[in-house]
TIVO-2410 file (N, C-alpha, C; in nm, 3 decimals):
# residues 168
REC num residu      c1      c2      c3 atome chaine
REC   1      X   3.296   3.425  -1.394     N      A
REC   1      X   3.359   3.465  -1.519    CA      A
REC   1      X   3.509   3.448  -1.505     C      A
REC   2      X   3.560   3.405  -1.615     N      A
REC   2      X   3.713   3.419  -1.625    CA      A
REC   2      X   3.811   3.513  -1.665     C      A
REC   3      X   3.925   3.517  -1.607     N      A
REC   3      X   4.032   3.593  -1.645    CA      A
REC   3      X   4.020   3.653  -1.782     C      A
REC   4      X   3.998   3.551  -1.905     N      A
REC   4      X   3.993   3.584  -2.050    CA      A
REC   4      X   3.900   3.642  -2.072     C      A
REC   5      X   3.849   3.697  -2.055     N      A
REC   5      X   3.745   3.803  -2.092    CA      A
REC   5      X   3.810   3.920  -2.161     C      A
REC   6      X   3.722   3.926  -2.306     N      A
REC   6      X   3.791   4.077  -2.365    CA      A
REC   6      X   3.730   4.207  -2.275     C      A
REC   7      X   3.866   4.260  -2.311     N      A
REC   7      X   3.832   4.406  -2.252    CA      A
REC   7      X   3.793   4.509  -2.312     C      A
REC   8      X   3.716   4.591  -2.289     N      A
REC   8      X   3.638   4.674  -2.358    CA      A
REC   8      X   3.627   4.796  -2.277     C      A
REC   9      X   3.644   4.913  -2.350     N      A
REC   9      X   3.629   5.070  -2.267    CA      A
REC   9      X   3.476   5.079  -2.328     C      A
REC  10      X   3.463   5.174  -2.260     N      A
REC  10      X   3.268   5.282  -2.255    CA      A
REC  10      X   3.281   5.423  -2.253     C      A
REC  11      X   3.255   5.477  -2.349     N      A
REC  11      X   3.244   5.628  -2.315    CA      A
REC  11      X   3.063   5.635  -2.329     C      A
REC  12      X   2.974   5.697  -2.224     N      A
REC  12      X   2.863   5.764  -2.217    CA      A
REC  12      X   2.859   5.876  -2.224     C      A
REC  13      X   2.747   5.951  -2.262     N      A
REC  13      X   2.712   6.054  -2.239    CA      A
REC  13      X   2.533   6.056  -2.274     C      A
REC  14      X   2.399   6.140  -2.209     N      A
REC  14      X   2.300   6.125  -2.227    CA      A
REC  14      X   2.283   6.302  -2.274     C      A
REC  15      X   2.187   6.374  -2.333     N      A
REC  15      X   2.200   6.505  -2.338    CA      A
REC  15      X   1.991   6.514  -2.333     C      A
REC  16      X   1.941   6.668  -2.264     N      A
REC  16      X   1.818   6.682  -2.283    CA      A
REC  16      X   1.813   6.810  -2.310     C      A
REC  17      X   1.723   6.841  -2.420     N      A
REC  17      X   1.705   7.007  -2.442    CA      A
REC  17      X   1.562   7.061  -2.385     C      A
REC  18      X   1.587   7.076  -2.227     N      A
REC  18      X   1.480   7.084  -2.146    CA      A
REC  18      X   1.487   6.978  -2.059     C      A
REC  19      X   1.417   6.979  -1.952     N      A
REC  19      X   1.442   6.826  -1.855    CA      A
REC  19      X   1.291   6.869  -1.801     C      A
REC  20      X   1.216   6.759  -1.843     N      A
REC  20      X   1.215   6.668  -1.966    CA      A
REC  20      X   1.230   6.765  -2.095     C      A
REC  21      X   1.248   6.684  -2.229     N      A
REC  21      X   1.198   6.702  -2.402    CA      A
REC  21      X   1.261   6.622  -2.437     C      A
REC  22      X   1.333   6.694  -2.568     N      A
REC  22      X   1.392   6.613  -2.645    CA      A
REC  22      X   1.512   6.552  -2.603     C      A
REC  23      X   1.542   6.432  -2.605     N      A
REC  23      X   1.668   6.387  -2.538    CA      A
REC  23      X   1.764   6.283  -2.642     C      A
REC  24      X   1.889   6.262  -2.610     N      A
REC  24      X   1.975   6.233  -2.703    CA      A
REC  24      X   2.073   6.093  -2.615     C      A
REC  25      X   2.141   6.031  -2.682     N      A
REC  25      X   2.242   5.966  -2.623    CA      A
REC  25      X   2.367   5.940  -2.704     C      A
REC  26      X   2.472   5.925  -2.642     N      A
REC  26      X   2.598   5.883  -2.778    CA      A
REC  26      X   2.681   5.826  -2.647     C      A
REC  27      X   2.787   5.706  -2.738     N      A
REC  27      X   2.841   5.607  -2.684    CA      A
REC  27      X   2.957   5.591  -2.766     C      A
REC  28      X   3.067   5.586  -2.714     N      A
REC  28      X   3.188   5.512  -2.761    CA      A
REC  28      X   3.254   5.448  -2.718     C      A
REC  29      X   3.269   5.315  -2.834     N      A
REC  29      X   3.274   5.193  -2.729    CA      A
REC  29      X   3.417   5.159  -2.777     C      A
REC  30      X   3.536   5.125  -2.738     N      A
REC  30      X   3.680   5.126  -2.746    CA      A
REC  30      X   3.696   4.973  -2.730     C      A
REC  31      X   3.790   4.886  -2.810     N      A
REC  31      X   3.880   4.776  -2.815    CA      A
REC  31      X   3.953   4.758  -2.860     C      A
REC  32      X   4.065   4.793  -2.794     N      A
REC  32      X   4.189   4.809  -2.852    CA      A
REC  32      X   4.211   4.897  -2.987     C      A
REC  33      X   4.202   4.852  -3.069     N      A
REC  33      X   4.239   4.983  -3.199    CA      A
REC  33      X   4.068   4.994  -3.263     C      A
REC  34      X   4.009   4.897  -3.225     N      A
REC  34      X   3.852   4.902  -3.284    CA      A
REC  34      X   3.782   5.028  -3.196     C      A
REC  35      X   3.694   5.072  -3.274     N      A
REC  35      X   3.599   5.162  -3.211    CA      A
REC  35      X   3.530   5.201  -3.290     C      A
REC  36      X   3.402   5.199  -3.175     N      A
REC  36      X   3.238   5.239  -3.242    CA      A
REC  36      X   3.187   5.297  -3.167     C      A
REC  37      X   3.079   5.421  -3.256     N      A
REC  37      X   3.037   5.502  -3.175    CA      A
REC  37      X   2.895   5.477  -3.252     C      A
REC  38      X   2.791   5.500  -3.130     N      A
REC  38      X   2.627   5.515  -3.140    CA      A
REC  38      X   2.583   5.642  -3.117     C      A
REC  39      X   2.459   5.685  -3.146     N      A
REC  39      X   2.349   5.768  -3.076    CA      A
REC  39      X   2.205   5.712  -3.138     C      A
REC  40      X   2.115   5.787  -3.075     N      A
REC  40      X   1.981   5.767  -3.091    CA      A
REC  40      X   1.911   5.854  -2.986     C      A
REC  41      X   1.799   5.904  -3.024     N      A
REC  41      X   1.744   6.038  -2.964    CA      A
REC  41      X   1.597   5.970  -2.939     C      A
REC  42      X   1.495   6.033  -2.833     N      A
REC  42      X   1.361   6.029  -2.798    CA      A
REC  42      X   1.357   6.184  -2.804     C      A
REC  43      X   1.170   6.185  -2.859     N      A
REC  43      X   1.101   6.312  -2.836    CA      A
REC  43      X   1.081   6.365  -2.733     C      A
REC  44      X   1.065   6.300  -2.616     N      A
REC  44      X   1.020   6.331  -2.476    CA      A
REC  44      X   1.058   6.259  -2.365     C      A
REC  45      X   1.160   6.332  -2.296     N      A
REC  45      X   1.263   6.200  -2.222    CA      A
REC  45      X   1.289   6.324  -2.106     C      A
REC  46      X   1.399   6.256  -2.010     N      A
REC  46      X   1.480   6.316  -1.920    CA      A
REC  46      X   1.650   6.303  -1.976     C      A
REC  47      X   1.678   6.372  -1.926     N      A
REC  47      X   1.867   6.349  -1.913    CA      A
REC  47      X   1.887   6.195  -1.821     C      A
REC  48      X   1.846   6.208  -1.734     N      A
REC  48      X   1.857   6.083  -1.670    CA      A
REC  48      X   1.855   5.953  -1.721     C      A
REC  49      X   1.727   5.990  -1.795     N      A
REC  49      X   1.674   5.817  -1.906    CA      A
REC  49      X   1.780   5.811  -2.027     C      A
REC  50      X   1.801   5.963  -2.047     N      A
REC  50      X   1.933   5.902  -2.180    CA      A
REC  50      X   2.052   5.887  -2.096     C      A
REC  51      X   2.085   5.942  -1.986     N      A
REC  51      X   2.229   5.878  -1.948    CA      A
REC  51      X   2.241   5.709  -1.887     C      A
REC  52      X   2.106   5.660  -1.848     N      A
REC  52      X   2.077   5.510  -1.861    CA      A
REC  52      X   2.091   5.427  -1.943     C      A
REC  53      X   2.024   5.504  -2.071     N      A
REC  53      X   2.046   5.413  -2.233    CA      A
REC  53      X   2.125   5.439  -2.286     C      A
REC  54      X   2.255   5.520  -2.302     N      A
REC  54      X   2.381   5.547  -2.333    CA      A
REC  54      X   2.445   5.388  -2.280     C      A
REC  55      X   2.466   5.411  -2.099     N      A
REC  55      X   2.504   5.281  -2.078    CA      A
REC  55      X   2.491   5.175  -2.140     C      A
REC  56      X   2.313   5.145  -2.128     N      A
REC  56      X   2.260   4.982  -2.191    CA      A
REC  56      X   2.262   4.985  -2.350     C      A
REC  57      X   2.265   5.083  -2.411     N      A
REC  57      X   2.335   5.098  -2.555    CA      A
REC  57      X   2.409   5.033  -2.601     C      A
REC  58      X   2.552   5.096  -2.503     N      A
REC  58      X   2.710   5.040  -2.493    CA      A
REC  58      X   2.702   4.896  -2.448     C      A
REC  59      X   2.681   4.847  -2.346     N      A
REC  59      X   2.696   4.726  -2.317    CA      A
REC  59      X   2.578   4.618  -2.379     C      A
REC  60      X   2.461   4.657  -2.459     N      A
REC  60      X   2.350   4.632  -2.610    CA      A
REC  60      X   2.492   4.572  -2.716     C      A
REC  61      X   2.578   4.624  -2.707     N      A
REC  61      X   2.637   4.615  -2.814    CA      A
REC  61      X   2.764   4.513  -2.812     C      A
REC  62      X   2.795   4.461  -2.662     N      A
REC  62      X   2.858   4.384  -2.677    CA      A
REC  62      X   2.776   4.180  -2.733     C      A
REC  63      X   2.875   4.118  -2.765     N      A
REC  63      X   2.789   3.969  -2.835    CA      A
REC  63      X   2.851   3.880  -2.758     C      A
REC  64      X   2.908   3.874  -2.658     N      A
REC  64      X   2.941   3.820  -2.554    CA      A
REC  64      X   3.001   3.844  -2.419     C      A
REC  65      X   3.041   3.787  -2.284     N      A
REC  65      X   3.055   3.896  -2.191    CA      A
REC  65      X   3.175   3.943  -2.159     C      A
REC  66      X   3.194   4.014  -2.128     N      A
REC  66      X   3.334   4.124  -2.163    CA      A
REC  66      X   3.316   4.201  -2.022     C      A
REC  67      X   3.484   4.225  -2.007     N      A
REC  67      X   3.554   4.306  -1.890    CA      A
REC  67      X   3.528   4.456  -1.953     C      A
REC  68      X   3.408   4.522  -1.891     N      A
REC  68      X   3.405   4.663  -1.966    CA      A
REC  68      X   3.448   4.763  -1.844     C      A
REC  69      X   3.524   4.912  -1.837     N      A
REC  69      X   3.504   4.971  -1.770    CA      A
REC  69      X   3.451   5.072  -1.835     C      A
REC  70      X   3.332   5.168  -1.799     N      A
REC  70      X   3.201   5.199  -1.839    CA      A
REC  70      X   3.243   5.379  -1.783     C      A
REC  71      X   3.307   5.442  -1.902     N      A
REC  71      X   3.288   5.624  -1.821    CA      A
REC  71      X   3.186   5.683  -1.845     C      A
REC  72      X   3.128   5.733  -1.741     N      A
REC  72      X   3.036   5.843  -1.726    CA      A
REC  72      X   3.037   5.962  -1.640     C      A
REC  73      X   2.990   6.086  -1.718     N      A
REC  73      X   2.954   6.228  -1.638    CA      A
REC  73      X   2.862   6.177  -1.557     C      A
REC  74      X   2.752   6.112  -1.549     N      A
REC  74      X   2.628   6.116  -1.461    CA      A
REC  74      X   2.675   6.051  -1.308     C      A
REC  75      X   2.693   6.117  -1.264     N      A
REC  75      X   2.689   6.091  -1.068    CA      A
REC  75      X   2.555   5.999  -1.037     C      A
REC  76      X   2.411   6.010  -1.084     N      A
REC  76      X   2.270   5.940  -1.106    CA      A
REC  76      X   2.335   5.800  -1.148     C      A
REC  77      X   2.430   5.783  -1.258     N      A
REC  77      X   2.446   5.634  -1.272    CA      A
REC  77      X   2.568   5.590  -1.183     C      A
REC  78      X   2.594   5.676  -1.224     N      A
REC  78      X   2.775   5.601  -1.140    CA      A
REC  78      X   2.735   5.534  -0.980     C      A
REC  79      X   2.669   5.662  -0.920     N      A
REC  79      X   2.670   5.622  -0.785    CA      A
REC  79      X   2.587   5.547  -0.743     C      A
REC  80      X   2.467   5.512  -0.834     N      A
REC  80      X   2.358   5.427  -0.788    CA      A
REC  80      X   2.435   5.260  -0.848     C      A
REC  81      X   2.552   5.259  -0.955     N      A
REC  81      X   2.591   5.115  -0.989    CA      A
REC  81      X   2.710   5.097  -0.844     C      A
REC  82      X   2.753   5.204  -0.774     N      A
REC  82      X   2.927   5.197  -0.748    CA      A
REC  82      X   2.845   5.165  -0.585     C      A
REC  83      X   2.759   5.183  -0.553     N      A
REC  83      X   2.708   5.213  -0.391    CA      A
REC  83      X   2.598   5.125  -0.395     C      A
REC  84      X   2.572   5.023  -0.477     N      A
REC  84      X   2.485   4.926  -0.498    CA      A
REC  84      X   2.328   4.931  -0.497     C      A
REC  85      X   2.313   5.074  -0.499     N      A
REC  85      X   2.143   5.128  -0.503    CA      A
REC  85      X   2.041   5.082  -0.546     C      A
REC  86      X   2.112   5.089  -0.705     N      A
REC  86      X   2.000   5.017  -0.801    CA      A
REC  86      X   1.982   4.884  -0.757     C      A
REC  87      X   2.087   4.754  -0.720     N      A
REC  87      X   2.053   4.654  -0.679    CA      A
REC  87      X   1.957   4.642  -0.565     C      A
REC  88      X   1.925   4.778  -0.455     N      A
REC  88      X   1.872   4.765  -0.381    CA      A
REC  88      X   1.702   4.785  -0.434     C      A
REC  89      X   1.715   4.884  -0.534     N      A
REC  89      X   1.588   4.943  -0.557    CA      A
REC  89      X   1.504   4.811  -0.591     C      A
REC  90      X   1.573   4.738  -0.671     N      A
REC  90      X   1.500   4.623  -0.709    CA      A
REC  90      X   1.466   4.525  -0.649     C      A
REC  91      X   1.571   4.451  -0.536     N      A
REC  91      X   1.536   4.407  -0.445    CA      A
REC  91      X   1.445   4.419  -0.362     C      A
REC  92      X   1.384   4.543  -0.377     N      A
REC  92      X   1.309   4.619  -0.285    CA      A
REC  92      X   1.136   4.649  -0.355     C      A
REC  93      X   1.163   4.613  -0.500     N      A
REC  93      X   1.060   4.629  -0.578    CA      A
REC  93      X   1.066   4.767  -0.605     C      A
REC  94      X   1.135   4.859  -0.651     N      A
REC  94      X   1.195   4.944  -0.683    CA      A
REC  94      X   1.156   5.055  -0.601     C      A
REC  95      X   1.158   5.036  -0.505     N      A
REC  95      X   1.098   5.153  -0.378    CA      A
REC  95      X   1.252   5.189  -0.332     C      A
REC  96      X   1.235   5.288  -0.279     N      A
REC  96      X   1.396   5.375  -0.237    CA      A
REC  96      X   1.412   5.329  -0.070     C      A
REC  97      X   1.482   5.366   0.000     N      A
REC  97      X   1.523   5.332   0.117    CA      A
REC  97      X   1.413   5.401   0.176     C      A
REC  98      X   1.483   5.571   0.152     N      A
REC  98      X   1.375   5.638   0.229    CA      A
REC  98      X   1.211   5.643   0.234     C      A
REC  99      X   1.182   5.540   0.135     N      A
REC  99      X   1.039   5.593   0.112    CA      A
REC  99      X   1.000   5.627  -0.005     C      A
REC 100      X   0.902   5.614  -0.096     N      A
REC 100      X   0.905   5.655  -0.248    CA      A
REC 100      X   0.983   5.546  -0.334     C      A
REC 101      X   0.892   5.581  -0.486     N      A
REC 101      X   0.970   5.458  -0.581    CA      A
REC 101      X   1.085   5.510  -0.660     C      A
REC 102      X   1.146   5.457  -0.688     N      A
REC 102      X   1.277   5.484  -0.788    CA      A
REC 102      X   1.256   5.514  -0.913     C      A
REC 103      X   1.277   5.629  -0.953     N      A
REC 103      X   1.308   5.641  -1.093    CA      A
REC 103      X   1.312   5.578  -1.208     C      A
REC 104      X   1.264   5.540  -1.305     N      A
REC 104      X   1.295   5.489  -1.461    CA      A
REC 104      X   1.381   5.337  -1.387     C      A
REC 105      X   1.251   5.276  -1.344     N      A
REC 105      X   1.255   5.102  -1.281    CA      A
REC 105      X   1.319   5.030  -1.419     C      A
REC 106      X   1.240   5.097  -1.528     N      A
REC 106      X   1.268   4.993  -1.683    CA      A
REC 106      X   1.377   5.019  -1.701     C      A
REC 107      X   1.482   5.085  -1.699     N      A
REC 107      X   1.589   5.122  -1.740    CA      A
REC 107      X   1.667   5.081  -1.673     C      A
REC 108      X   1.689   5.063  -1.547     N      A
REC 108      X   1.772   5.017  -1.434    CA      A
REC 108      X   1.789   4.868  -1.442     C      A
REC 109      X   1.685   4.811  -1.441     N      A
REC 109      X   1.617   4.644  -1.461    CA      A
REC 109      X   1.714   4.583  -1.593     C      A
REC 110      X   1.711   4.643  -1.689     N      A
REC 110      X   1.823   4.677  -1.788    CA      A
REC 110      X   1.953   4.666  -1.787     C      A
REC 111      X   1.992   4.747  -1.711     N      A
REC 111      X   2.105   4.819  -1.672    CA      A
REC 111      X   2.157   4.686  -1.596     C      A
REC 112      X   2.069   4.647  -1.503     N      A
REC 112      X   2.119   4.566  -1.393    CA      A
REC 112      X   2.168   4.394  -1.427     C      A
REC 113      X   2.055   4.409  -1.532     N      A
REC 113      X   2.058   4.264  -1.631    CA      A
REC 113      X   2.209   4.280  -1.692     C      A
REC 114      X   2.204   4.320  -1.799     N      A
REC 114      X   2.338   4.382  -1.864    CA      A
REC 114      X   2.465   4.355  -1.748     C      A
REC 115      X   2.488   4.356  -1.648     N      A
REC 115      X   2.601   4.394  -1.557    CA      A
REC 115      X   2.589   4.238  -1.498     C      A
REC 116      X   2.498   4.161  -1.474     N      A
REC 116      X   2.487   4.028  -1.489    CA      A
REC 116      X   2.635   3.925  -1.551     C      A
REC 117      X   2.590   4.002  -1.694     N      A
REC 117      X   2.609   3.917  -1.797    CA      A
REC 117      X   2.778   3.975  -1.841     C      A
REC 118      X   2.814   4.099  -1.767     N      A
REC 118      X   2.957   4.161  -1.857    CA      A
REC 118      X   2.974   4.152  -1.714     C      A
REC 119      X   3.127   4.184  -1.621     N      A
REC 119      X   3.208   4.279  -1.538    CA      A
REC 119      X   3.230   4.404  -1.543     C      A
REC 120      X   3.130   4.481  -1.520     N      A
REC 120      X   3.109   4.592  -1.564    CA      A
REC 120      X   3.154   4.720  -1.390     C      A
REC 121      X   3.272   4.777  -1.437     N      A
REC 121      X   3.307   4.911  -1.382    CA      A
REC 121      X   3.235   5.010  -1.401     C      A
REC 122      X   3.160   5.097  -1.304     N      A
REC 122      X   3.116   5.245  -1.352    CA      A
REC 122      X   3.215   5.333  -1.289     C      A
REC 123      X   3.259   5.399  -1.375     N      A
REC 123      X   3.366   5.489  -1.327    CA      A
REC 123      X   3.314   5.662  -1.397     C      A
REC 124      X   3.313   5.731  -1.315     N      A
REC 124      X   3.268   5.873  -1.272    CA      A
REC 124      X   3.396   5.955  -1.343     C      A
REC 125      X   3.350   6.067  -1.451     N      A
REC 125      X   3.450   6.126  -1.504    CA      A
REC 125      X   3.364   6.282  -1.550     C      A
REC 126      X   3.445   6.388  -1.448     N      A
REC 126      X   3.404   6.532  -1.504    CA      A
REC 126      X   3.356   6.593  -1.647     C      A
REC 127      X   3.248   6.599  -1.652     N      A
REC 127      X   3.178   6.617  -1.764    CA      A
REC 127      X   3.226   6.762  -1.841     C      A
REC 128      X   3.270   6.743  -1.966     N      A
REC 128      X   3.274   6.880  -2.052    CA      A
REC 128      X   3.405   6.921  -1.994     C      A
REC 129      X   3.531   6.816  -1.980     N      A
REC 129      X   3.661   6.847  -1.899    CA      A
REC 129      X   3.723   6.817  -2.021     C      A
REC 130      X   3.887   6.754  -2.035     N      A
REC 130      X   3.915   6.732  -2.124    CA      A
REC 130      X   3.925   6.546  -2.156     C      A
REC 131      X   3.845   6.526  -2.128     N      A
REC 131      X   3.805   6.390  -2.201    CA      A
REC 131      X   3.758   6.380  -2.318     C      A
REC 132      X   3.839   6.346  -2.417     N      A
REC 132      X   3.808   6.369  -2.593    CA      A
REC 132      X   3.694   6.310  -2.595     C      A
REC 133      X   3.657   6.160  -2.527     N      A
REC 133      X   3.575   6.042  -2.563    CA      A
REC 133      X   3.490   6.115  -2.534     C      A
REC 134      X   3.453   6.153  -2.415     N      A
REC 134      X   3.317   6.184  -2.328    CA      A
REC 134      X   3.289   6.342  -2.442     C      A
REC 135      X   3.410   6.403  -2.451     N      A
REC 135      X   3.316   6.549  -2.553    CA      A
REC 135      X   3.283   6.444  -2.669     C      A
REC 136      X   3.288   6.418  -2.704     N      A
REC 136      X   3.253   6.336  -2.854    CA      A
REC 136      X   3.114   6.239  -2.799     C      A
REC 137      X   3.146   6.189  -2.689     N      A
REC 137      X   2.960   6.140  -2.632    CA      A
REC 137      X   2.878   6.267  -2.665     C      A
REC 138      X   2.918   6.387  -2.613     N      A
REC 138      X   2.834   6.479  -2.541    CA      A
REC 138      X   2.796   6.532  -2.709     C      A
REC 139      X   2.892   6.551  -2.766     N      A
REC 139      X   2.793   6.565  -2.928    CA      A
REC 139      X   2.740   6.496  -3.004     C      A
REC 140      X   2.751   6.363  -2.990     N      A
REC 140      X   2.661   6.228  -3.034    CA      A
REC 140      X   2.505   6.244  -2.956     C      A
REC 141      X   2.564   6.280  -2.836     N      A
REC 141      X   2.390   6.270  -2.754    CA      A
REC 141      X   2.329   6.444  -2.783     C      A
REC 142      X   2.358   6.580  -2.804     N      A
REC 142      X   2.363   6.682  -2.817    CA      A
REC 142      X   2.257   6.636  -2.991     C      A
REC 143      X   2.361   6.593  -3.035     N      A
REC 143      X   2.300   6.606  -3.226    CA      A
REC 143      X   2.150   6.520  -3.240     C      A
REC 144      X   2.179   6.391  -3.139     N      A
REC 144      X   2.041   6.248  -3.172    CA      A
REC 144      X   1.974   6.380  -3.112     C      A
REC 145      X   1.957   6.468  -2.988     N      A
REC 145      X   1.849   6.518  -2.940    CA      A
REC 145      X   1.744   6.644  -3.019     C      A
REC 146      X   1.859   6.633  -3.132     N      A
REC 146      X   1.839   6.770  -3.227    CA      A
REC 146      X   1.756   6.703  -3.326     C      A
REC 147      X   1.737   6.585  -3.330     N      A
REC 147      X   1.716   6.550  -3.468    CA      A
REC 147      X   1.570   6.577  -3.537     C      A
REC 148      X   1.494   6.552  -3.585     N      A
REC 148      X   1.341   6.557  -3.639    CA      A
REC 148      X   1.290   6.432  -3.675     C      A
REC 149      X   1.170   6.437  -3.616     N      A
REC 149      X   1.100   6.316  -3.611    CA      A
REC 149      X   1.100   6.208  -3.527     C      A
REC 150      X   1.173   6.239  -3.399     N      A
REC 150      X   1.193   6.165  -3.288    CA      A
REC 150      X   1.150   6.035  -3.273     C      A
REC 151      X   1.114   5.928  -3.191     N      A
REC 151      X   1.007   5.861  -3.137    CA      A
REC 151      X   0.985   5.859  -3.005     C      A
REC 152      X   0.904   5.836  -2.975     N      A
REC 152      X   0.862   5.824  -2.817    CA      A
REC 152      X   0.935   5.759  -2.757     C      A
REC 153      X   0.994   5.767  -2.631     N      A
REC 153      X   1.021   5.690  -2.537    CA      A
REC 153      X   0.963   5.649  -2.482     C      A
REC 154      X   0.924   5.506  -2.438     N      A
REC 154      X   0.779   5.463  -2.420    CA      A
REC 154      X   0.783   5.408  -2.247     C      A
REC 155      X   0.936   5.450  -2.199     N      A
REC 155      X   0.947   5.380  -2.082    CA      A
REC 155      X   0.875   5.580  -1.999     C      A
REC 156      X   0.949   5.645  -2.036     N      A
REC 156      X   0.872   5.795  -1.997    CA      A
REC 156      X   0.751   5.830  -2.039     C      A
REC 157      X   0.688   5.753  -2.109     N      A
REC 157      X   0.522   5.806  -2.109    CA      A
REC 157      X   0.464   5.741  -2.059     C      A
REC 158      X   0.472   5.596  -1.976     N      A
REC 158      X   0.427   5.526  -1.896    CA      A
REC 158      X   0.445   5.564  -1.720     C      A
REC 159      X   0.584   5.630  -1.751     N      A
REC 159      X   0.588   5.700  -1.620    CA      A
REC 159      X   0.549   5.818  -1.578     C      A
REC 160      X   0.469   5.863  -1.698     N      A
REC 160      X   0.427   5.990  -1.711    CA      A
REC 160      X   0.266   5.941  -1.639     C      A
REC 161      X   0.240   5.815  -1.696     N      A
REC 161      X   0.078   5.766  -1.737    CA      A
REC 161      X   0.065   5.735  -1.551     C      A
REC 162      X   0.185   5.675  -1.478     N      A
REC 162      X   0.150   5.602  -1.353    CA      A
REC 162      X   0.201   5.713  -1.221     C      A
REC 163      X   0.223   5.825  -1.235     N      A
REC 163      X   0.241   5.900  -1.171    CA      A
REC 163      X   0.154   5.971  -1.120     C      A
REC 164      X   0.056   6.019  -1.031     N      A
REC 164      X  -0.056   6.103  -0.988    CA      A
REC 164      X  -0.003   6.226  -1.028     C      A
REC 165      X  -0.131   6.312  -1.049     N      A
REC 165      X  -0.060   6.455  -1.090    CA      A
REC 165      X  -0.097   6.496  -0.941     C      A
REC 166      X   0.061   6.621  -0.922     N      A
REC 166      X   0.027   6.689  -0.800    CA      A
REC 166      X  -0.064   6.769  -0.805     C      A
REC 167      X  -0.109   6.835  -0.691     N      A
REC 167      X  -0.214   6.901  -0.660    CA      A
REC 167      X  -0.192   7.032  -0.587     C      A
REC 168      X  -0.027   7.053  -0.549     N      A
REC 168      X   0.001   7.168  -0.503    CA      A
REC 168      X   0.123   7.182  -0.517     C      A
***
């Protein structure tokens, strides 16, 4: 990629009322004096899966590839893009180092594609501090999670479907 690449800010935020339930996401996406903000909510999710699709939301929304640096509260995304995890999980067929599979594979796979295609920074920022952008995520993803009539998240009911239930 080249130097000319537009630059583009990310504000994330994912929200769940319960972990799992209802879950929310909101995004604000900054260029220069332009800015747009998203949300969209699932009936039955984790915090985790909306602080994933917050990301792939934001960078969903770019139409060509762009120098983004990408803020997020979630330590789950930051540190698995900044410490190269997720690239490992997949490499790996989404099994973890230690043993065991990785988390919300569909979302990451995503995530990972997306970062392909932009220069994408994840940069780690104290949640519910004074970051205007990120409080303004956190009530974009807070309100989608409130909403009525949800839809399924279909990447969490499959992981619901391939999971053994424990037994103790």
């Amino acid at each position: 990629m080249t130097d000319d690449l537009k630059q583009v800010i990310i504000y994330t935020d994912g929200a769940c009322i319960g972990n799992p339930g209802p879950g929310g996401y909101g995004v604000v996406l900054k260029r220069g004096r332009a800015r747009k903000e998203l949300s969209a909510g699932f009936q039955h999710t984790t915090n985790n899966r909306m602080e994933l699709m917050a990301a792939i939301a934001g960078l969903e929304l770019l139409r060509e590839p762009c120098r983004v640096q990408l803020f997020t509260d979630s330590r789950y995304l930051a540190d698995a893009m900044q410490q190269g995890w997720a690239q490992q999980w997949r490499s790996r067929k989404w099994k973890r180092e230690k043993g065991g599979r990785a988390l919300n594979p569909d979302l990451w796979g995503r995530l990972l594609d997306l970062c392909e295609k932009h220069q994408v920074e994840f940069i780690w920022i104290k949640g519910h501090a004074d970051t205007p952008e990120n409080k303004r995520c956190d009530q974009l993803a807070q309100a989608a999670a409130r909403q009525n009539s949800l839809p399924p998240d279909p990447g969490y009911e499959q992981t619901l479907a391939d999971t053994p239930p424990r037994l103790f």
